[in-house]
C-alpha positions, 0 to 999 in steps of 0.5 A: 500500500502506497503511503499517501503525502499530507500537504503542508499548510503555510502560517499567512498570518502577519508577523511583528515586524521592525520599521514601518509605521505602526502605532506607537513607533518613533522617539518619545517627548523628552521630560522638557522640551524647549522648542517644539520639532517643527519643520523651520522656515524656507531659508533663501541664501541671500538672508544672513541668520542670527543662530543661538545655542544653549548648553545644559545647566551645571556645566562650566562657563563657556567664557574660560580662557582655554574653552574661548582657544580651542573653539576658536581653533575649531571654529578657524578650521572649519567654517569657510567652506563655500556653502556654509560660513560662520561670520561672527559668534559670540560667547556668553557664559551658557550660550552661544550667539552666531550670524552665519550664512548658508546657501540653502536649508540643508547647508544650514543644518549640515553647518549647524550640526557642525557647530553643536558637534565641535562646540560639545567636543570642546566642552568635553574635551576642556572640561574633562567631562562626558555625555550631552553639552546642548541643552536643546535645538538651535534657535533661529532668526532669518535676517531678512532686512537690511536693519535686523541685520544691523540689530543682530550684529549689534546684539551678537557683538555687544551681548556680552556687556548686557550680561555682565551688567546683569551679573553686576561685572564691569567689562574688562 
């Protein structure tokens, strides 16, 4: 007697899967964030940006004599490559103003990531420290006249009597 085969019947049901969208999928809120993850405004590369970064609360001044040198020595490097520059900066004590241009919105963020990246590698490199240095997104405000750009070069290079006045210091 001939032995009769049993067809095999093939499990179709929908297996868990990585990727994709699906409920519940992608980074969850931080416990505080600053600026909300909105796509930014179209940038045109005629306009200059006024950007400022902030670094996270309890790390040391960023006004230190070797932190000021080895940001310089970064910032000397790095910044004039043809689609992106950094024109001025200036730092205060738990943060960083900048007027850069960019020709588009994507050299804008390449340049800024640029910017956080060395800025963080040089606290913790100064400082001896680890871990994360900024303490949120860039801000950013697109100079579009010919008068906030004046204002913006103004509040970046003289920002740094307002804070000390606020700290009751006398400038150097």
């Amino acid at each position: 007697m001939a032995r009769r085969t049993r067809q095999l019947a093939f499990d179709l049901r929908e297996r868990a899967r990585w990727g994709g969208r699906r409920a519940g999928a992608g980074r969850k809120r931080g416990p505080d964030p600053k600026s909300a993850h909105r796509s930014r405004a179209d940038l045109a590369s005629r306009f200059p940006c006024h950007v400022t970064l902030k670094v996270k609360r309890g790390l040391p001044s960023l006004r230190s004599g070797r932190l000021v040198r080895e940001l310089e020595r970064s910032f000397a490097a790095a910044f004039d490559r043809g689609r992106f520059r950094l024109v001025h900066y200036s730092i205060q004590n738990d943060h960083l103003h900048a007027i850069v241009e960019a020709t588009s919105q994507h050299d804008l963020a390449c340049g800024m990531k640029s910017i956080g990246s060395r800025l963080a590698r040089a606290v913790n490199r100064v400082f001896r420290l680890r871990g994360t240095v900024l303490a949120d997104r860039y801000h950013l405000h697109i100079l579009r006249t010919p008068r906030e750009v004046r204002n913006a070069l103004a509040y970046c290079l003289l920002n740094a009597r307002r804070h000390l006045a606020k700290m009751r210091r006398a400038l150097p």
